[in-house]
N, C-alpha and C positions, 0 to 999 in steps of 0.2 A: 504494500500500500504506500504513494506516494503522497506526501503532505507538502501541500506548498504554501511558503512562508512569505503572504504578502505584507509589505513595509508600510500599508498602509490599509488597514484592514476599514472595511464598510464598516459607513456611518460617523467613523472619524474623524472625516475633515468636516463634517456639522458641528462638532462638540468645540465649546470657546472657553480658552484657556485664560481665563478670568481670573482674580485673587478673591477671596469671600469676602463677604461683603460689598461688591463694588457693582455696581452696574451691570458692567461687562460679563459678569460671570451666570449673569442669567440668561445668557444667548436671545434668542427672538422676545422669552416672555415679557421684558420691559417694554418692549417697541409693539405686542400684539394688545397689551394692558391698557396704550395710549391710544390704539385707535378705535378697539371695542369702546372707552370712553368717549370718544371724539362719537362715534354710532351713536351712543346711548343718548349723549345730551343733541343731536340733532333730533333724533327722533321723537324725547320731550321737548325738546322746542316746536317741533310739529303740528305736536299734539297740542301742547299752548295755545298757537298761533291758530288750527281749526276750532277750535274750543272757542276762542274768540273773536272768530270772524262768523260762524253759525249760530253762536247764545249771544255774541257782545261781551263789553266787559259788565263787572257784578255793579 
């Protein structure tokens, strides 16, 4: 049986060699954090915004 010894095994070069604690060390999830937010508060502002253009304001 022959095993071969890649120097760069799959999924590796995704992984971010970050120090703890810092930012960087959390690879995509800071940057997917800021746009699910960036989503979230557009789509209450939406909802705001129809709320207030079909009832008026209170």
């Amino acid at each position: 049986m022959v095993v071969i010894d890649h120097p760069d095994p799959v999924g590796s070069s995704r992984l971010v060699s970050g120090h703890f604690g810092t930012v960087e060390s959390g690879g995509w999830i800071p940057l997917l954090n800021v746009l699910i937010a960036i989503k979230v508060t557009l789509g209450s502002w939406t909802m705001v915004q129809l709320f207030v253009r079909c009832r008026g304001l209170l």
